[in-house]
C-alpha positions as CSV (number, residue, x, y, z in Angstrom):
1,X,-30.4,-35.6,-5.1
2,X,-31.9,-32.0,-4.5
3,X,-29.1,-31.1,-3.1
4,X,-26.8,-32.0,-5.3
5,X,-28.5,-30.2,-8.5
6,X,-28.9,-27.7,-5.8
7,X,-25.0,-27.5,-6.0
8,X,-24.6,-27.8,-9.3
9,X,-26.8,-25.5,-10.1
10,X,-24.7,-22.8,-8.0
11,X,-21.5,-23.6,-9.7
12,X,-23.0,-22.9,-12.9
13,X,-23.9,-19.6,-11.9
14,X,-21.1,-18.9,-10.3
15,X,-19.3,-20.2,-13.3
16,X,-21.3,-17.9,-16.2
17,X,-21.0,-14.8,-13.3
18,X,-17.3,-14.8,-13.2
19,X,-15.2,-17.3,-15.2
20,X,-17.7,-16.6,-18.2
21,X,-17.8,-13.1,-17.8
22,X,-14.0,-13.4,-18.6
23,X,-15.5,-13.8,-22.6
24,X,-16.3,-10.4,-22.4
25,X,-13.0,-8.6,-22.1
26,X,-12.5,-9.3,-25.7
27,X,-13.7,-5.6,-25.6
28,X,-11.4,-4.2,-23.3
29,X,-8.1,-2.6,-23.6
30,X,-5.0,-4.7,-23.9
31,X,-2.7,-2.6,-25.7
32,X,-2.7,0.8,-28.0
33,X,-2.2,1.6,-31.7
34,X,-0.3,-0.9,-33.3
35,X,1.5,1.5,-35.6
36,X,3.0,3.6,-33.2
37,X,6.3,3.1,-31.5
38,X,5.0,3.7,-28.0
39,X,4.8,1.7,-24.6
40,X,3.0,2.1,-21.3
41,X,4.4,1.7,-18.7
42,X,1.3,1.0,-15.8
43,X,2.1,0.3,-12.2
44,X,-0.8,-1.5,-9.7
45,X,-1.6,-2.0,-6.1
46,X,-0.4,1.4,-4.8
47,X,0.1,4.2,-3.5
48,X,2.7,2.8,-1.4
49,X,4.0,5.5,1.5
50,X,7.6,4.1,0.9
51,X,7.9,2.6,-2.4
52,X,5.7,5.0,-4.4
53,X,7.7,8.3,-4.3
54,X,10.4,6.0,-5.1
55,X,9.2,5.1,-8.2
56,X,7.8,8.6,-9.4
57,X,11.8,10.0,-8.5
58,X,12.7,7.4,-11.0
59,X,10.5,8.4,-13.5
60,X,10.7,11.9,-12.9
61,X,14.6,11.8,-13.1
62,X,13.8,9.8,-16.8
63,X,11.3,12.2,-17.7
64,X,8.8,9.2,-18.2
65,X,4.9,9.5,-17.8
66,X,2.8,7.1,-16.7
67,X,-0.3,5.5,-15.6
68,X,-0.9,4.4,-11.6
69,X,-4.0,1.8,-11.4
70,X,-4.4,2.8,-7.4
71,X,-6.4,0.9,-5.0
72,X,-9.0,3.7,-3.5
73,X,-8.1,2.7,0.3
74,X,-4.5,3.0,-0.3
75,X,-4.8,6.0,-2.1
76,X,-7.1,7.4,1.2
77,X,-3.9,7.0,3.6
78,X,-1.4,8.1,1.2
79,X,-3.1,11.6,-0.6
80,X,0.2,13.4,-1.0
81,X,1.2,10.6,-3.7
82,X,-1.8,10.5,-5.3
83,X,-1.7,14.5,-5.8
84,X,2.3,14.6,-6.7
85,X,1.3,12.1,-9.5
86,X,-0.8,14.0,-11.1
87,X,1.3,17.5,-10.6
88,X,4.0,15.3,-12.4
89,X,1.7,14.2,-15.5
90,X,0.7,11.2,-14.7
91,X,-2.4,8.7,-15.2
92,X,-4.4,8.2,-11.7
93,X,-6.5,5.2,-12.8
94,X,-8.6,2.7,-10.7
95,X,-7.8,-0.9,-9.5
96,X,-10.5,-0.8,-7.1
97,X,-11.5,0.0,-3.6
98,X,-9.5,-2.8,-1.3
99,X,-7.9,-5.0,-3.9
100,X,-10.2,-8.3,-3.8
101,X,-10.9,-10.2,-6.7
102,X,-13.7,-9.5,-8.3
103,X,-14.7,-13.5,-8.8
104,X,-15.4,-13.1,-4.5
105,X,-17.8,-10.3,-4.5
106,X,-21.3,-10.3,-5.8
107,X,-23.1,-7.2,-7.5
108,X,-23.1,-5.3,-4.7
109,X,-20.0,-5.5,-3.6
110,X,-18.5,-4.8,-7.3
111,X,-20.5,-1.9,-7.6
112,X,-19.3,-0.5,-4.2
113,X,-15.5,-1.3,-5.1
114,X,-15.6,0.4,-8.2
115,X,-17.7,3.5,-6.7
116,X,-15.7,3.9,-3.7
117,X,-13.1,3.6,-5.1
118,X,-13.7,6.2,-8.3
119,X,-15.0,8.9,-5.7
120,X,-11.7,8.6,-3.5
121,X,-9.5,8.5,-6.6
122,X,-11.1,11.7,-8.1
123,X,-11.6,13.7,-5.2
124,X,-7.9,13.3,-4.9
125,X,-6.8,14.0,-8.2
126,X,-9.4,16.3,-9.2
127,X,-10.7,14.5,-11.7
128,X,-12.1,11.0,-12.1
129,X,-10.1,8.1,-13.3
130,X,-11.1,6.8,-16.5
131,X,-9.6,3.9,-16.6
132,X,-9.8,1.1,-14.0
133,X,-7.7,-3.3,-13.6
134,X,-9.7,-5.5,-11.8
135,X,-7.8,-6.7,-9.1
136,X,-5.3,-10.3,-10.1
137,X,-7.3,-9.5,-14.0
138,X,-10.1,-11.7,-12.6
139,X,-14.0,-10.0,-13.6
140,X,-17.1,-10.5,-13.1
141,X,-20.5,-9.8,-14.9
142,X,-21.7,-7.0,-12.6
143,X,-17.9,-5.1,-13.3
144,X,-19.4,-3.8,-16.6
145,X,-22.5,-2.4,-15.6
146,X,-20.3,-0.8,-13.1
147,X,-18.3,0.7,-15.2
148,X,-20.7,2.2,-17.6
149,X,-22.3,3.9,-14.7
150,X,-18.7,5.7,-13.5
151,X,-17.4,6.2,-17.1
152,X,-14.7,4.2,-16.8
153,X,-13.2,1.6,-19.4
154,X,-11.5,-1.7,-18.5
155,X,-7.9,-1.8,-19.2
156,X,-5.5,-5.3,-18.7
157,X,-2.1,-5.4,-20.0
158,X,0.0,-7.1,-22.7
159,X,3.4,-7.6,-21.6
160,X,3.4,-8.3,-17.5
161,X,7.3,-9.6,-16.1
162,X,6.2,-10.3,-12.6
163,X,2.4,-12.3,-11.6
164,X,1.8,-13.6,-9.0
165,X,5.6,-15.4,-8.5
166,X,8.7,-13.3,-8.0
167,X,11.0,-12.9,-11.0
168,X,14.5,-11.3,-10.3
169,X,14.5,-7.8,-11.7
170,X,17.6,-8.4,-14.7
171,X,15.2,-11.1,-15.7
172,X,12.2,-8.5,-15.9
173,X,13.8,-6.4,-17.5
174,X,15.0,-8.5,-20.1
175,X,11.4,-10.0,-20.7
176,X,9.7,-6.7,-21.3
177,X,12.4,-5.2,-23.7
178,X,12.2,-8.6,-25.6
179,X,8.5,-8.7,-25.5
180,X,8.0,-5.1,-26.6
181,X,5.4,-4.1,-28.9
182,X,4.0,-1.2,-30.6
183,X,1.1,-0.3,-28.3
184,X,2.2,-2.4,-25.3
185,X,0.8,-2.0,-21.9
186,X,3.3,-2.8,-19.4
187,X,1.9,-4.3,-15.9
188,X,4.5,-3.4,-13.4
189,X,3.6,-3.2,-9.1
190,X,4.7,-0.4,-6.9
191,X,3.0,-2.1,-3.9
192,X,3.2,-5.3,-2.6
193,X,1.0,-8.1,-4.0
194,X,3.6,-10.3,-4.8
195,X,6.5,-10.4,-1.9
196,X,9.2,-7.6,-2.4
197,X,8.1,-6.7,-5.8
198,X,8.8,-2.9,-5.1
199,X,11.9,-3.5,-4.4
200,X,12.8,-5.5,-7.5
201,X,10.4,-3.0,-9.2
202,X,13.0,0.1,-8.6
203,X,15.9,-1.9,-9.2
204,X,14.7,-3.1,-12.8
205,X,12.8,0.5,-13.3
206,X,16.3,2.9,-14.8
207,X,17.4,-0.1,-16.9
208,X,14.1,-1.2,-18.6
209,X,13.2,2.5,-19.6
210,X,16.5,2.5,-21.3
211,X,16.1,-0.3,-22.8
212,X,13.0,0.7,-24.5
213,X,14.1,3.6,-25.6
214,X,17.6,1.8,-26.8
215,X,14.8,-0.4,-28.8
216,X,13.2,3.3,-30.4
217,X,10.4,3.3,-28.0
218,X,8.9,6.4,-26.7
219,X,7.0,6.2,-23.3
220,X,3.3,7.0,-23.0
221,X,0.6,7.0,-20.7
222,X,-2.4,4.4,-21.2
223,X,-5.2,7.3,-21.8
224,X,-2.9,8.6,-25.0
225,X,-2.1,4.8,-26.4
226,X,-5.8,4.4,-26.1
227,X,-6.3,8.0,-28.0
228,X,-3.6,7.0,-30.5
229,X,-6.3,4.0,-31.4
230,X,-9.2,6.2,-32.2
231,X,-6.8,9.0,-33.7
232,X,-7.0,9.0,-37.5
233,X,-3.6,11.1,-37.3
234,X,-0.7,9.6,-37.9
235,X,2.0,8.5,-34.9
């Protein structure tokens, strides 16, 4: 008996510590100003040595900026990347020190990933990220804290065409252009999480920039559709 309100007891922490803390991204970012005609386009889980300067060629030959939620270990073995992106006017963001969900580590172990992973990210850049994904979107309590401490704001997505099962890239391509928004944060991966999604990534990349533009979009990076919500100027 004691050990079975001992267990139920642990689940119930373990419950309010991570799927409860979920409650409190109501007060993160899921997408920008709602007037303006503008999209982010955010790819996670890199740098990736082969796929990643792949990706910025694409953008760069678009003239598209955008924001790169790195995890700080790949970052570490791939520097050149992480400085080109920034040279080419892009976001360097955060999404963590080793990519493990955040409902597996305790407060320590948030508070290293998010540290680590910030003073890797900034050293390389030169300045510190200032936004940061948790890993798979799954939080924890201790992530906020953490946060506060590095100065960096939470930031999920509103429109993502590949999770955690592959989705052919016409088919991607089609859902974000349908599912565009004003203010949309596009979660796109440059890295493997999900098997081959680079690949399909730079195959649906040309055509879905085109498409939102075809559809009067202009491409943004996350920090200025986050400044475009506390702007009183207009769009």
């Amino acid at each position: 008996m004691i050990l079975t309100r001992l267990g139920v007891g642990a689940a119930a922490g373990w419950a309010a510590y991570a799927w409860g803390a979920h409650l409190l991204t109501l007060g993160c970012a899921w997408r920008g100003n709602r007037t303006c005609r503008r999209v982010a386009l955010t790819f996670d889980d890199g740098p990736d040595p082969e796929w990643t300067p792949r990706v910025l060629d694409l953008l760069a030959e678009s003239q598209v900026r955008a924001s790169f939620f790195l995890v700080g270990e790949r970052a570490a073995r791939v520097p050149d990347a992480v400085r080109r992106m920034v040279a080419e006017g892009h976001e360097v963001a955060s999404h963590g020190w080793s990519h493990r969900s955040l409902w597996l580590c305790g407060p320590r172990r948030t508070a290293e990933e998010i540290g680590r992973a910030h003073e890797t990210i900034a050293g390389l850049a030169g300045r510190p990220p200032l936004h940061f994904r948790p890993p798979w979107g799954m939080v924890n309590a201790a992530m906020f804290g953490a946060l506060r401490r590095w100065g960096e704001r939470c930031v999920f997505w509103s429109i993502q065409p590949e999770g955690l099962r592959p989705v052919a890239a016409d088919d991607q391509v089609s859902r974000v252009v349908r599912r565009a928004h004003p203010g949309a944060i596009v979660d796109l991966h440059d890295a493997e999480g999900t098997l081959h999604a680079p690949v399909r990534l730079v195959q649906a990349l040309p055509v879905m920039i085109d498409g939102l533009r075809g559809a009067g979009y202009d491409l943004a990076t996350v920090a200025e559709l986050l400044e475009d919500v506390s702007s009183t100027q207009a769009c």
